[in-house]
C-alpha positions as CSV (number, residue, x, y, z in Angstrom):
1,X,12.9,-12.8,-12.3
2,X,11.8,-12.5,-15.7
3,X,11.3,-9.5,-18.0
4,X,7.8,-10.8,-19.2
5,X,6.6,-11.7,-15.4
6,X,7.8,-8.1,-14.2
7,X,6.1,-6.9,-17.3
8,X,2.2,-9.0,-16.2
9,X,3.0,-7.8,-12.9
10,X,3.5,-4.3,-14.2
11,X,0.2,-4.7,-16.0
12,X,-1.8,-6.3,-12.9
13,X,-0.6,-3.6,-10.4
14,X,-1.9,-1.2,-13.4
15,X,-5.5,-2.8,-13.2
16,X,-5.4,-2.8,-9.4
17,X,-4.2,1.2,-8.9
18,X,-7.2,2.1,-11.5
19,X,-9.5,-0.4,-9.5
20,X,-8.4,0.9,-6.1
21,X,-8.5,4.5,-7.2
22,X,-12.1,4.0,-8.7
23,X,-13.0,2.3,-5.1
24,X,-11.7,5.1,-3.2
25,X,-13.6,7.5,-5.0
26,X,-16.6,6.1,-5.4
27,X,-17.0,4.6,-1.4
28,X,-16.4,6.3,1.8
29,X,-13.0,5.6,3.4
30,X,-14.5,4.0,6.2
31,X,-16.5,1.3,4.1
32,X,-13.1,0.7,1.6
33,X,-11.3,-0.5,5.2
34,X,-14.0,-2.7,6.1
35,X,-13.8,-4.6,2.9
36,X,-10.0,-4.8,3.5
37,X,-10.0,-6.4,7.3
38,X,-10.2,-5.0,10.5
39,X,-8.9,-1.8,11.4
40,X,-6.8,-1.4,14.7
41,X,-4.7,0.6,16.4
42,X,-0.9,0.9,14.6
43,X,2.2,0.3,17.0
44,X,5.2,-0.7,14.8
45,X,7.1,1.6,12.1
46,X,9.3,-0.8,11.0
47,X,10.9,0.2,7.8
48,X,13.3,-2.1,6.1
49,X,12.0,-3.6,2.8
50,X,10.7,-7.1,2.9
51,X,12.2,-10.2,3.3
52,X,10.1,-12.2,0.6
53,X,11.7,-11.3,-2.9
54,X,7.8,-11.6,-4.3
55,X,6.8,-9.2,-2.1
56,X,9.3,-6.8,-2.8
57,X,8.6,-7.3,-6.9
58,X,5.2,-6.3,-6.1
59,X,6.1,-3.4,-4.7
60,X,8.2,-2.7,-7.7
61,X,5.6,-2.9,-10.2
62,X,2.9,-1.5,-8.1
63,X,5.8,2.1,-8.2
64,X,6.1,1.1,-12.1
65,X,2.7,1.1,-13.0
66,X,2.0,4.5,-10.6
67,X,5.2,5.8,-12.8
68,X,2.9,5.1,-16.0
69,X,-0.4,6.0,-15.7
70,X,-1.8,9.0,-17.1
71,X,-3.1,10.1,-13.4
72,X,-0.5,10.3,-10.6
73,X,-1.8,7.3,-7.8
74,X,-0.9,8.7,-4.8
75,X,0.2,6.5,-1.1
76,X,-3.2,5.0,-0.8
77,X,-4.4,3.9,-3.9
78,X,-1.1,2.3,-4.3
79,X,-0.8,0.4,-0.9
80,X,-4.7,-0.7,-1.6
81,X,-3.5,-2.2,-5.1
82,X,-0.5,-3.7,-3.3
83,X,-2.2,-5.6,-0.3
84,X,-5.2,-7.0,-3.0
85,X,-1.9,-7.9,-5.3
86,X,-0.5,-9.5,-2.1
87,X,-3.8,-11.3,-0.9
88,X,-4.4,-12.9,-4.2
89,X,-1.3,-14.3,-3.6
90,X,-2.0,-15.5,-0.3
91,X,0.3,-12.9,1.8
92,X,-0.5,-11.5,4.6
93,X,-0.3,-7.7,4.7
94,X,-1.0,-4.3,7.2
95,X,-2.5,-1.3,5.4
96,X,-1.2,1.9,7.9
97,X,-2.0,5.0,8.0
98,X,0.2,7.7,9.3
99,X,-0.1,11.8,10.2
100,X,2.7,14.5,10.7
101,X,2.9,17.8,10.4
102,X,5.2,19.2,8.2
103,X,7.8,22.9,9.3
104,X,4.8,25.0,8.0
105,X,2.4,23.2,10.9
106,X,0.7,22.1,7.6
107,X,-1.5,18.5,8.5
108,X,0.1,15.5,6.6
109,X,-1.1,11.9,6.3
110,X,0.3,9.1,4.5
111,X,-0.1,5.5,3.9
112,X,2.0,2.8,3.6
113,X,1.7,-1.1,3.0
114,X,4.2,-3.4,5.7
115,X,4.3,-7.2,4.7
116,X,6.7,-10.1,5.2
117,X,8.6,-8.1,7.3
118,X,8.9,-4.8,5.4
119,X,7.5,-2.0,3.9
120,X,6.0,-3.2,0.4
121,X,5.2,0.6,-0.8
122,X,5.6,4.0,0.7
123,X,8.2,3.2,3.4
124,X,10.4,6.4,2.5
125,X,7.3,8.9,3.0
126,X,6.5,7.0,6.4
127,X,10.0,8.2,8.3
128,X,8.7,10.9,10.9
129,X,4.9,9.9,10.3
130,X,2.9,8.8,13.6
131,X,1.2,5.4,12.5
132,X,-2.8,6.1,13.8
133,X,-4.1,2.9,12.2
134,X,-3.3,-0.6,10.9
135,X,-5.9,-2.2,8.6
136,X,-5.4,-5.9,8.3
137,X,-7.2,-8.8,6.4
138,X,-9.7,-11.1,8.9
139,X,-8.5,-14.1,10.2
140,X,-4.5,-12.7,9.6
């Protein structure tokens, strides 16, 4: 992998956090995951990182561009600019959502984005989350 394709990658995933962060603060949740796919019920929590070496460089420079913006993306802005990163590129991908509840009985939730086999963003967060949801593209 090149320096200068990591870079554009760097710079896309960029464009897509700030698009995807826009998006889920403009539009109720529920509308932003019909415009993804179809949401279903979760089942897997699969954690290895993806087969696919593209998938995993999107991954990379989805964390590098969250690493250098002037706002800190959190899990779902970031899986959100990693599966539109991924389906321009014509990979399928699940968007899952996750709850727990942390040693102070404190409600957590997290997202995380599984594709090629792996977990593309947010695997490490996932361990000990319940998945609730899946949210994959029509037709994949």
């Amino acid at each position: 992998m090149s320096r200068t394709a990591h870079r554009l990658r760097v710079v896309e995933a960029a464009a897509m956090l700030s698009f995807a962060t826009l998006l889920l603060r403009i539009l109720p949740f529920r509308r932003v995951a019909r415009m993804v796919g179809r949401v279903e019920a979760a089942s897997e929590t699969s954690l290895p990182p993806p087969a696919d070496a593209p998938v995993r460089a999107v991954g990379r420079a989805v964390e590098a561009a969250a690493r250098r913006l002037p706002w800190r993306p959190l899990c779902l802005p970031q899986a959100l600019a990693a599966s539109l990163m991924l389906r321009r590129r014509g990979v399928p991908s699940a968007l899952h959502i996750g709850v727990a509840m942390d040693e102070g009985r404190k409600f957590q939730a997290h997202a995380w984005l599984v594709a090629a086999g792996g977990v593309v963003c947010g695997g490490p967060a996932a361990v000990g989350m319940t998945p609730i949801a899946a949210i994959r593209p029509r037709g994949g």
